[in-house]
Backbone of each chain as ProteinMPNN parsed JSONL, in Angstrom:
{"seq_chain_A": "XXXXXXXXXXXXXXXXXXXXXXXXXXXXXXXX", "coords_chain_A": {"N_chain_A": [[107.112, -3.547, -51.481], [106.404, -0.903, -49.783], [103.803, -0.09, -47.089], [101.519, 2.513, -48.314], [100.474, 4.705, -46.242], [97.543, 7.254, -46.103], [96.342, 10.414, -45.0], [94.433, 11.892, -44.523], [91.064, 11.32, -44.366], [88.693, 12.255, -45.665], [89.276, 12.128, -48.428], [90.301, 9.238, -48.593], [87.937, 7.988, -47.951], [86.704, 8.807, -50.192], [88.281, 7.549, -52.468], [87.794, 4.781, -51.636], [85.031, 4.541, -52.277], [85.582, 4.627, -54.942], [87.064, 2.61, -55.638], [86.332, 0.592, -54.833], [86.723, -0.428, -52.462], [87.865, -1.602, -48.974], [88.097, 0.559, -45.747], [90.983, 1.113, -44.123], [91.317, 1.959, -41.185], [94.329, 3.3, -39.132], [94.341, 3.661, -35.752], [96.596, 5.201, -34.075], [99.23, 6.13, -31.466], [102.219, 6.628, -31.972], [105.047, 8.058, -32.949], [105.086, 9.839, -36.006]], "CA_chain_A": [[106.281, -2.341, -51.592], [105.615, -0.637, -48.406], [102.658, 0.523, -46.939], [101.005, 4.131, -48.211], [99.098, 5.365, -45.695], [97.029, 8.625, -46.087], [96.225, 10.851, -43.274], [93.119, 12.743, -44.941], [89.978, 10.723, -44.559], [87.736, 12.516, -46.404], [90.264, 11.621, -49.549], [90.289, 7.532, -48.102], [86.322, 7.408, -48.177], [86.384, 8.995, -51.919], [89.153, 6.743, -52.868], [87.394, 3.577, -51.417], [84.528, 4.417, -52.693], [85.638, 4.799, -56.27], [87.789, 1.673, -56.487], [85.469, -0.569, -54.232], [87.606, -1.017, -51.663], [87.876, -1.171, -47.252], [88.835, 1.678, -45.451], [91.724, 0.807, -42.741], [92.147, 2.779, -40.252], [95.108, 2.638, -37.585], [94.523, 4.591, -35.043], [98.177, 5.472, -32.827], [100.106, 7.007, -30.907], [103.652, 5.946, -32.438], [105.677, 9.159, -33.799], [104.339, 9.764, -37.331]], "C_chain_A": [[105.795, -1.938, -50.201], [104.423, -0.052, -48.425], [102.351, 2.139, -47.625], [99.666, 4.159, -47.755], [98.937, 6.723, -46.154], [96.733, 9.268, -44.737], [94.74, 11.82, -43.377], [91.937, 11.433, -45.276], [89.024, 11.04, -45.534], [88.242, 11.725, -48.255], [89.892, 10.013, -49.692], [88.825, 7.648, -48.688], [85.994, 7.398, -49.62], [86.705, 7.962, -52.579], [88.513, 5.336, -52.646], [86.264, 3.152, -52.145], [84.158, 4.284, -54.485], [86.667, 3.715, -56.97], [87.317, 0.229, -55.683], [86.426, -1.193, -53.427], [87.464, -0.575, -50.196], [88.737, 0.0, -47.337], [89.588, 1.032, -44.495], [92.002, 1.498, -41.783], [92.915, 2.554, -38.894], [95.353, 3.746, -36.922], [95.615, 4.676, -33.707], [98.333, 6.606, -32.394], [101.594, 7.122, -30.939], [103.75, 7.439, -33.171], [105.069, 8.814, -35.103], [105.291, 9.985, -38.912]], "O_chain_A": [[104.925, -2.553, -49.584], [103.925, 0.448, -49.434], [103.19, 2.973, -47.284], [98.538, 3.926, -48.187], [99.899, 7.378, -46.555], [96.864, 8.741, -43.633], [94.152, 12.319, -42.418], [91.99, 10.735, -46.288], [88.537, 10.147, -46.229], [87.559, 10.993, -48.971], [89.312, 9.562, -50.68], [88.625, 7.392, -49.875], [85.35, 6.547, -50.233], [85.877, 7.338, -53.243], [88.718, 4.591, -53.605], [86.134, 2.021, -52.614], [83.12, 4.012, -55.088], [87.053, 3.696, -58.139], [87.792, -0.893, -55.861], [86.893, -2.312, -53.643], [87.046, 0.559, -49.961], [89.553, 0.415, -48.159], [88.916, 0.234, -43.842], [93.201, 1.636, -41.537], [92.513, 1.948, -37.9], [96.182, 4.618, -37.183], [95.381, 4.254, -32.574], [97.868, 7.708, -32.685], [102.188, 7.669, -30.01], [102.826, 7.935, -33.815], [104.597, 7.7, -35.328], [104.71, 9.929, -39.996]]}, "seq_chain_B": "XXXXXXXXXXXXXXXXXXXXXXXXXXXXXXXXXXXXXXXXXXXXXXXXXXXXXXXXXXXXXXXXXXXXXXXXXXXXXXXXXXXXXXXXXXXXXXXXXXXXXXXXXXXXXXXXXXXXXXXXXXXXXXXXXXXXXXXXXXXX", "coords_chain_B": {"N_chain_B": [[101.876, -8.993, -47.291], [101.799, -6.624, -47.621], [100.829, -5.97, -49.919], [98.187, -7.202, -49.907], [97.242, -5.529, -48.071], [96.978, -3.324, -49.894], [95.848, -3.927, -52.125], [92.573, -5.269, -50.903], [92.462, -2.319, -49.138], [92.069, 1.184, -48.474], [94.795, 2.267, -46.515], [94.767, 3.906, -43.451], [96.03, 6.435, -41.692], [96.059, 7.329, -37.965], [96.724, 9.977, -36.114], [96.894, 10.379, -32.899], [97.295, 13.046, -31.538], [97.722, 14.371, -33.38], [94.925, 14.295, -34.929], [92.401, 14.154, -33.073], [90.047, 14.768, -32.883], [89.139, 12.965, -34.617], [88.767, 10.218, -34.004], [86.992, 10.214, -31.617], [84.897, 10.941, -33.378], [84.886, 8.557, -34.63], [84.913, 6.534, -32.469], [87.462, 5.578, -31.013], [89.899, 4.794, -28.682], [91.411, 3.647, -27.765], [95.094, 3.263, -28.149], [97.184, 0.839, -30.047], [93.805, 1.005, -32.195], [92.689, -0.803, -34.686], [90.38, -0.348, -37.274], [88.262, -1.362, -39.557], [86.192, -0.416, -42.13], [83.436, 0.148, -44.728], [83.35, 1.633, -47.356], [81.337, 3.175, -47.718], [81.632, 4.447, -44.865], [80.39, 2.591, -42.661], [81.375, 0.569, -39.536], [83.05, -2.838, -40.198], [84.525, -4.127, -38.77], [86.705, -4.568, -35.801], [89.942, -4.241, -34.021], [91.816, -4.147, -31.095], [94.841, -2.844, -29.781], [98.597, -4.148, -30.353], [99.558, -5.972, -32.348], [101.371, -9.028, -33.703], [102.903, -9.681, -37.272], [101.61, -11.804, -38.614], [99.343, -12.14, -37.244], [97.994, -9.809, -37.364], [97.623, -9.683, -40.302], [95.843, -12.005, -40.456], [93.618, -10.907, -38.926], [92.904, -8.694, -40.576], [92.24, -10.371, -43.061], [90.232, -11.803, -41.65], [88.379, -9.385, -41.766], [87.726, -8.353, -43.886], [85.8, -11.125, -44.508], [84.085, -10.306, -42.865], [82.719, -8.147, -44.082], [82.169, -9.124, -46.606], [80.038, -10.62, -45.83], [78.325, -8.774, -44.888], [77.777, -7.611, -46.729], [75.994, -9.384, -47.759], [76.907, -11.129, -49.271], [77.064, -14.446, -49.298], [78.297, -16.595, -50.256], [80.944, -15.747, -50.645], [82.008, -14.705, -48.483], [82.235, -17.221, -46.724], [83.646, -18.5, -47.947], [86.2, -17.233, -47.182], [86.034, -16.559, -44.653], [86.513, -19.121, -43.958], [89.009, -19.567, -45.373], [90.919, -18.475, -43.626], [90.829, -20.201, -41.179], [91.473, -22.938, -42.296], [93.987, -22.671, -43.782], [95.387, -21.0, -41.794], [95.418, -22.319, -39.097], [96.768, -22.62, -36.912], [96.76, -20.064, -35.692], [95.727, -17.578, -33.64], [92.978, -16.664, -34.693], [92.186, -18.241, -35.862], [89.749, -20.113, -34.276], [87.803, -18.271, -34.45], [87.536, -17.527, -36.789], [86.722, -20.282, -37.93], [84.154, -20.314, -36.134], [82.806, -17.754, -38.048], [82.454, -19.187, -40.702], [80.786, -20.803, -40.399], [78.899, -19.889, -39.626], [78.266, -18.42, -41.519], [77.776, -19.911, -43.901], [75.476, -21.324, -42.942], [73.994, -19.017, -43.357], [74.288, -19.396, -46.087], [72.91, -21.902, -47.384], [70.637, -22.008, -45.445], [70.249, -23.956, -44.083], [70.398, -25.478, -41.097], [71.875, -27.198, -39.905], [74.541, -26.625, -40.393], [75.433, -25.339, -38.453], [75.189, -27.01, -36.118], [77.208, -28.625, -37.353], [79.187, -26.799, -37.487], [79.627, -26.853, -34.52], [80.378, -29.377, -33.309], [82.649, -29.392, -34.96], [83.991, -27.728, -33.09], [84.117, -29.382, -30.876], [86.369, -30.816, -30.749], [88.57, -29.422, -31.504], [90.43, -26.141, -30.585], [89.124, -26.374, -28.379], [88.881, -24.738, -25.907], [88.716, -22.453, -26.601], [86.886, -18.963, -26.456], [85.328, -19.332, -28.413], [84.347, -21.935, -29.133], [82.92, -21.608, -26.977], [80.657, -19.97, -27.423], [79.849, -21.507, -30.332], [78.613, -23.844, -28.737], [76.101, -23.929, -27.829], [74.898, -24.77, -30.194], [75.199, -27.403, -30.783], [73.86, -30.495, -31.156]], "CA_chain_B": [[100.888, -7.907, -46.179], [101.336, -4.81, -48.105], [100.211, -6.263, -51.227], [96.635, -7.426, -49.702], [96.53, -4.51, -47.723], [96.158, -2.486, -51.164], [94.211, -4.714, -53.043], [91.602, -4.505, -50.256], [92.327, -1.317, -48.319], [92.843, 1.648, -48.667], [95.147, 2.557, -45.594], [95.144, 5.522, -42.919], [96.801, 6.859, -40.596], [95.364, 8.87, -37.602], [97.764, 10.219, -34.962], [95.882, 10.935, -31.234], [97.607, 14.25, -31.067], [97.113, 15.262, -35.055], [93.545, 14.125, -35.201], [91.58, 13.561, -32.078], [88.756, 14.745, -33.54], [88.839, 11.356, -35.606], [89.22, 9.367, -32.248], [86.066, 11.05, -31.156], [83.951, 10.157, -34.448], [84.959, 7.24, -35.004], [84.859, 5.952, -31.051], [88.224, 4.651, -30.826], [89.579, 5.064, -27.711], [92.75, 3.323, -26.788], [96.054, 2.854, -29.577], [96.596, 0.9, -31.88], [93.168, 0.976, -32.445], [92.082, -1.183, -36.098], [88.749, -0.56, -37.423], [87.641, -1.907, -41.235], [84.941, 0.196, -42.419], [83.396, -0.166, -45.707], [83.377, 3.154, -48.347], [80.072, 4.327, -46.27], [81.643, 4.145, -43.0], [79.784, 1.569, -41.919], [82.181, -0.117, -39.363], [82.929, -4.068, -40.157], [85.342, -5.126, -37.739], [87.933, -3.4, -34.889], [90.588, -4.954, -32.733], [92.779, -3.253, -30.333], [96.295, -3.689, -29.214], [99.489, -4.36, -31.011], [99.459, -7.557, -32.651], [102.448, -9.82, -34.924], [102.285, -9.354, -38.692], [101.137, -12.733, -39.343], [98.378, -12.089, -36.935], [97.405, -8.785, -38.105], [97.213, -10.036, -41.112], [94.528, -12.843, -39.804], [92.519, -10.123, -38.412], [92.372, -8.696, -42.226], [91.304, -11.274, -43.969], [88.629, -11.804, -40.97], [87.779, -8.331, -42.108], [87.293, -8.424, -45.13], [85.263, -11.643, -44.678], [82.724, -9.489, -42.199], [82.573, -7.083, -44.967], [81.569, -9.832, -48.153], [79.132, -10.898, -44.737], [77.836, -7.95, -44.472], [76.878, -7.177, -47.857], [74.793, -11.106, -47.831], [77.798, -12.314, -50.218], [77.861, -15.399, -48.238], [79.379, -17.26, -50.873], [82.66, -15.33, -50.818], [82.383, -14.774, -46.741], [81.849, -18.424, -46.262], [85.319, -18.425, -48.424], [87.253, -16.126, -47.348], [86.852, -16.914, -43.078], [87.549, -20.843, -44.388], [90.566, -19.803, -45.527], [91.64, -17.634, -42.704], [90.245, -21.439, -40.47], [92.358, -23.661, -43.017], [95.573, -21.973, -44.06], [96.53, -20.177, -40.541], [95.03, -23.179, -38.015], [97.574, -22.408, -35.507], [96.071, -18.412, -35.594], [94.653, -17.114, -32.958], [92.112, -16.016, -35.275], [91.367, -19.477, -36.644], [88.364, -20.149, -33.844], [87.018, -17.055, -34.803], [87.15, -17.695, -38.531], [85.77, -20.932, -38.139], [82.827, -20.049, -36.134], [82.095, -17.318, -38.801], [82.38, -19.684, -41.54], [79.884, -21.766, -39.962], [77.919, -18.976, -39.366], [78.119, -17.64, -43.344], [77.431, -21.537, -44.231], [74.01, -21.117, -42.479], [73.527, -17.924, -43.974], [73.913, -19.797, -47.515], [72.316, -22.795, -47.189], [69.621, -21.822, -45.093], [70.218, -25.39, -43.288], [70.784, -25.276, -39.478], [72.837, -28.403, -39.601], [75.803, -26.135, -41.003], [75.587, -24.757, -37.188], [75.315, -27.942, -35.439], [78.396, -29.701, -37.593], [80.397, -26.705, -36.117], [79.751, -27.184, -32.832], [80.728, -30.838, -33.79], [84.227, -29.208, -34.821], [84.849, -27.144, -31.33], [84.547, -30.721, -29.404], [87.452, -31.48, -31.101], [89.163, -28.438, -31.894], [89.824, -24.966, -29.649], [88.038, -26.658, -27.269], [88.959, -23.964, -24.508], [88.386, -20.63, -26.852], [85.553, -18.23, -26.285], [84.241, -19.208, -29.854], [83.88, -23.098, -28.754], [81.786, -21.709, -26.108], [79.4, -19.24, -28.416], [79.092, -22.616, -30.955], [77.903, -24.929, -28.406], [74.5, -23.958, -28.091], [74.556, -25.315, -31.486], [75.357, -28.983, -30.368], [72.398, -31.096, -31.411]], "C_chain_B": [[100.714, -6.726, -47.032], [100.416, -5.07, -49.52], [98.561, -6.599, -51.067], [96.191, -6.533, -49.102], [95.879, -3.686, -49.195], [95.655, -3.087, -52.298], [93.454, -4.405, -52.317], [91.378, -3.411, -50.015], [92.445, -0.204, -48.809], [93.171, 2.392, -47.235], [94.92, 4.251, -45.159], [95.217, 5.452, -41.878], [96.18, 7.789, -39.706], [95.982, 8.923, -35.815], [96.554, 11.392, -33.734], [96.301, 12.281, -31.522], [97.647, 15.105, -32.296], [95.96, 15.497, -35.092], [92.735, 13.47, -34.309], [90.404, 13.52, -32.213], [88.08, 13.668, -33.995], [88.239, 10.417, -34.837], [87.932, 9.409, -31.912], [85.203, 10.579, -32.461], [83.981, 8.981, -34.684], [84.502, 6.21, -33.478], [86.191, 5.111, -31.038], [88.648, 5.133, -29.529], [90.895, 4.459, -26.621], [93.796, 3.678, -28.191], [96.92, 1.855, -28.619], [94.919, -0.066, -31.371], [92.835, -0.162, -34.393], [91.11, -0.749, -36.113], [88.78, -0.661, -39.208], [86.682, -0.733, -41.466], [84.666, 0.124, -44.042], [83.45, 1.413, -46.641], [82.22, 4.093, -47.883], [80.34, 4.527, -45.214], [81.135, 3.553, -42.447], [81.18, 0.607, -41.059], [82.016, -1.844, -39.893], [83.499, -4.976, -39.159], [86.385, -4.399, -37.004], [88.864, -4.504, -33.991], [91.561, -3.608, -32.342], [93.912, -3.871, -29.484], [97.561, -3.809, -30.354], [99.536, -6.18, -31.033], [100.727, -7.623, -33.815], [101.566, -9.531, -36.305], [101.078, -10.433, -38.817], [99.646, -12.575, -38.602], [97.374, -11.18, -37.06], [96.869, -9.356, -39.126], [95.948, -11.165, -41.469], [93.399, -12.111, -39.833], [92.113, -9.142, -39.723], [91.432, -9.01, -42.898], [89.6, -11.347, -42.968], [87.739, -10.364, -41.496], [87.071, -8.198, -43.25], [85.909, -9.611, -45.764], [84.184, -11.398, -44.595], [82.605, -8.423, -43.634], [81.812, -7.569, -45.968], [80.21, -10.236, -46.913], [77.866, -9.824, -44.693], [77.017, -7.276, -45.944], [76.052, -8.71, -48.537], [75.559, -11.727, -48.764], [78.184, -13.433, -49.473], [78.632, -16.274, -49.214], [81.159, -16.599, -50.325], [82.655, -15.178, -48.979], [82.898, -16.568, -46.36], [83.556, -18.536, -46.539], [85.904, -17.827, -47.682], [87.237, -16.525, -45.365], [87.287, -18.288, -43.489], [88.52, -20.464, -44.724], [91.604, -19.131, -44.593], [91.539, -19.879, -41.735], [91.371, -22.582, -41.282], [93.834, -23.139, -43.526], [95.992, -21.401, -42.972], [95.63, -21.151, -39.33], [95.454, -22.824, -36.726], [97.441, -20.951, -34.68], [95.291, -18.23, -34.106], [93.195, -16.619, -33.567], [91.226, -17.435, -36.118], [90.048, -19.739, -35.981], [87.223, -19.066, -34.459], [86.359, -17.222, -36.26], [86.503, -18.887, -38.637], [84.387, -20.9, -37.969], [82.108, -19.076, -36.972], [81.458, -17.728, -40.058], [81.297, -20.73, -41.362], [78.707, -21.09, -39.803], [77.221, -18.594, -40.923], [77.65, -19.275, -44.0], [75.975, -21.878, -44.191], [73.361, -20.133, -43.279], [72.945, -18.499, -45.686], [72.872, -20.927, -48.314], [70.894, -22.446, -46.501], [68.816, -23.204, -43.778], [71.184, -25.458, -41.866], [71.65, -25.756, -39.214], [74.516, -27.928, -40.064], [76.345, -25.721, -39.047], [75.916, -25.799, -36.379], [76.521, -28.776, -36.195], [79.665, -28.391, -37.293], [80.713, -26.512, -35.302], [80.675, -28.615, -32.726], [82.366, -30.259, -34.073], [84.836, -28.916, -33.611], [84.66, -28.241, -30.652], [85.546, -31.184, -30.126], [88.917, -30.557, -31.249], [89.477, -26.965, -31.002], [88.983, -25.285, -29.016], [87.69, -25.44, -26.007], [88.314, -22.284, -24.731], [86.914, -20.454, -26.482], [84.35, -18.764, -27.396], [83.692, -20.638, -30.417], [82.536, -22.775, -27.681], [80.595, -21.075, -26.45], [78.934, -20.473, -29.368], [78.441, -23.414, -30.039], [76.83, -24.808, -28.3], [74.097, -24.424, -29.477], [74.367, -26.815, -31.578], [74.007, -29.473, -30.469], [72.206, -31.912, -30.314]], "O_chain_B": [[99.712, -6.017, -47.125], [99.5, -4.372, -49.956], [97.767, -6.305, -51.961], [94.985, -6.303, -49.197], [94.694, -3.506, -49.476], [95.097, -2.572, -53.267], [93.126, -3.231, -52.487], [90.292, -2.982, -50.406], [93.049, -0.293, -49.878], [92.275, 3.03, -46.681], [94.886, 5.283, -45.828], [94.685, 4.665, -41.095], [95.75, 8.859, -40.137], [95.769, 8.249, -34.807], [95.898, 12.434, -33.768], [95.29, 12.882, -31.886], [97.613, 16.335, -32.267], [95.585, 16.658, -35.255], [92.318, 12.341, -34.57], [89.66, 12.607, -31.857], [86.885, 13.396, -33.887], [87.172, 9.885, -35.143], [87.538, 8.243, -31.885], [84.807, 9.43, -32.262], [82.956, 8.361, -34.968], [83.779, 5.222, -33.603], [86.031, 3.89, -31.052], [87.865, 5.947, -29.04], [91.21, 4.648, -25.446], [93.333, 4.283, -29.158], [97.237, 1.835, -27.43], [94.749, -1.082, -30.696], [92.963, 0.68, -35.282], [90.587, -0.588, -35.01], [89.43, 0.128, -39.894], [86.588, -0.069, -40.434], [85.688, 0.039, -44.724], [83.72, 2.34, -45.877], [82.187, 5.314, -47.731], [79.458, 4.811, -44.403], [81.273, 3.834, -41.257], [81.958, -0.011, -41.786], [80.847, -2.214, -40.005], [83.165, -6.106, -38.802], [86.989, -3.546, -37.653], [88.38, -5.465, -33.392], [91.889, -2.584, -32.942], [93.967, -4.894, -28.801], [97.178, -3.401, -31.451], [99.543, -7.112, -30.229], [101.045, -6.712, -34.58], [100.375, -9.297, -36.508], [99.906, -10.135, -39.046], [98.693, -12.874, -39.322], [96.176, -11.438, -36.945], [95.669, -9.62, -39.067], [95.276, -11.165, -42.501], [92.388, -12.384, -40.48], [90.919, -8.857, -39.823], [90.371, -8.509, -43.27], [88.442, -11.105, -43.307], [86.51, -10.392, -41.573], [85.875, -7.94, -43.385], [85.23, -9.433, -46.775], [83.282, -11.717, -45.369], [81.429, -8.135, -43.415], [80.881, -6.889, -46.401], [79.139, -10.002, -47.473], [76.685, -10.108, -44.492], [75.962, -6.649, -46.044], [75.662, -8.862, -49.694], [75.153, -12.801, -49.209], [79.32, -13.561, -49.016], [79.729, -16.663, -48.813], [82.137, -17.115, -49.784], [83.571, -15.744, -48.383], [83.923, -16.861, -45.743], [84.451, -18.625, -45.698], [86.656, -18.775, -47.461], [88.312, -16.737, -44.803], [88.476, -18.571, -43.34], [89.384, -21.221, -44.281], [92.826, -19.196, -44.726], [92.48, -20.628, -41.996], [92.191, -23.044, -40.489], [94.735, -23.942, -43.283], [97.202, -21.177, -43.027], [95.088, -20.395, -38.524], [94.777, -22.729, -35.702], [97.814, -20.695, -33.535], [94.309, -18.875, -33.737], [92.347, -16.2, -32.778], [90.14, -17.533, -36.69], [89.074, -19.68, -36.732], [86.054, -19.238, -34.802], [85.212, -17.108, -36.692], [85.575, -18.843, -39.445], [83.529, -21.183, -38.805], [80.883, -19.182, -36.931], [80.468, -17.205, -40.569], [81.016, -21.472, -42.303], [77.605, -21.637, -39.837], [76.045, -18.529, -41.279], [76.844, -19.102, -44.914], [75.35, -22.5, -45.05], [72.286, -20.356, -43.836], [71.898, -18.269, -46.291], [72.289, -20.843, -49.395], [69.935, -22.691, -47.233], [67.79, -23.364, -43.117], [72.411, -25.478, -41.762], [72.447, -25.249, -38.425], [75.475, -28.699, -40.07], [77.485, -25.869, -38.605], [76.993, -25.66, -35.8], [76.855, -29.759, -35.533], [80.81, -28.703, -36.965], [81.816, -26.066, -34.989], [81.646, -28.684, -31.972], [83.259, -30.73, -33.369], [85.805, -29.475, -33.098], [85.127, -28.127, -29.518], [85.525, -32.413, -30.064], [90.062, -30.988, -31.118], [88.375, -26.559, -30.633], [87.963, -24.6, -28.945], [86.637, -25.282, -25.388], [87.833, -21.425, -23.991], [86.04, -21.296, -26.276], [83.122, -18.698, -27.359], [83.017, -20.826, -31.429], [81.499, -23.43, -27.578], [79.537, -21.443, -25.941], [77.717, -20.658, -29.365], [77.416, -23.859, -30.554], [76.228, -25.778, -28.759], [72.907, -24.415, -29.792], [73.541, -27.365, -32.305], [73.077, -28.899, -29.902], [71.156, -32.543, -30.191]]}, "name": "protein", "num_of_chains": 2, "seq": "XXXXXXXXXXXXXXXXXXXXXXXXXXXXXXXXXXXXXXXXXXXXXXXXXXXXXXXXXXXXXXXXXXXXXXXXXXXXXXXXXXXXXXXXXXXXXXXXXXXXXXXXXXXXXXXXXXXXXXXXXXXXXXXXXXXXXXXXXXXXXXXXXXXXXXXXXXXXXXXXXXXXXXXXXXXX"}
């Protein structure tokens, strides 16, 4: 299962907050 | 890895030249940037640099430990850096996880002597790391 990242934070914080979970964020500079 | 990332996490992505803005709120400031944060944004934990899976994955669990830490669950902190300290020994991240687990130990107990038996580990152990030299003031 690979990773799904998101790219909308506001979304992440909702999402974390509604399944009790860390936020990760990886902040790059690697093509996207 | 991916499987504990999304049990814990939930991942994101934030590209310097998409979202600098982010960069800028958040204070990150080089890439790759990590940072944990809990569902308030409260940060818990950041490293920087490109790191191996297995060691990423170290710096995780340490995350997640600061996080049960951070909300006074020292039970499950106390857990959770011990097992980063016992299952990945050879880690760069093991000093680290021990001295937190020694730290969250204190927290639970309330008994000093959790501090002073792991100072008692770093004379034996990572003698040379940074996180032998933050326990020894603990040395009875």
């Amino acid at each position: 299962m690979p990773i799904s990242w998101t790219t909308n934070v506001d979304e992440a914080m909702s999402d974390a907050r509604s399944n009790r979970k860390l936020l990760l964020f990886d902040f790059n500079a690697a093509p996207m | 890895m991916e499987s504990f990332i999304h049990q814990n996490f939930v991942p994101v992505k934030i590209h310097i030249k998409e979202q600098p803005q982010l960069f800028e709120r958040f204070g990150a400031q080089w890439t790759p940037t990590i940072q944990v944060l809990d569902a308030e944004g409260n940060k818990r934990h950041q490293f920087e640099g490109f790191l191996p899976a297995d060691d990423f994955l170290a710096q995780l669990r340490i995350a997640t430990a600061h996080a049960a830490f951070a909300r006074q669950q020292w039970d499950e902190a106390e857990r959770l850096f011990s097992s980063v300290a016992e299952e990945l020994p050879e880690s760069d991240s093991a000093p680290e996880a021990l001295y937190w687990a020694g730290v969250a130990r204190y927290k639970r107990t309330g008994d000093a002597s959790a501090l002073g038996q792991t100072a008692e580990q770093f004379k034996r152990r990572y003698t040379q790391s940074t996180w032998a030299k933050k326990a020894s003031v603990w040395a009875a």
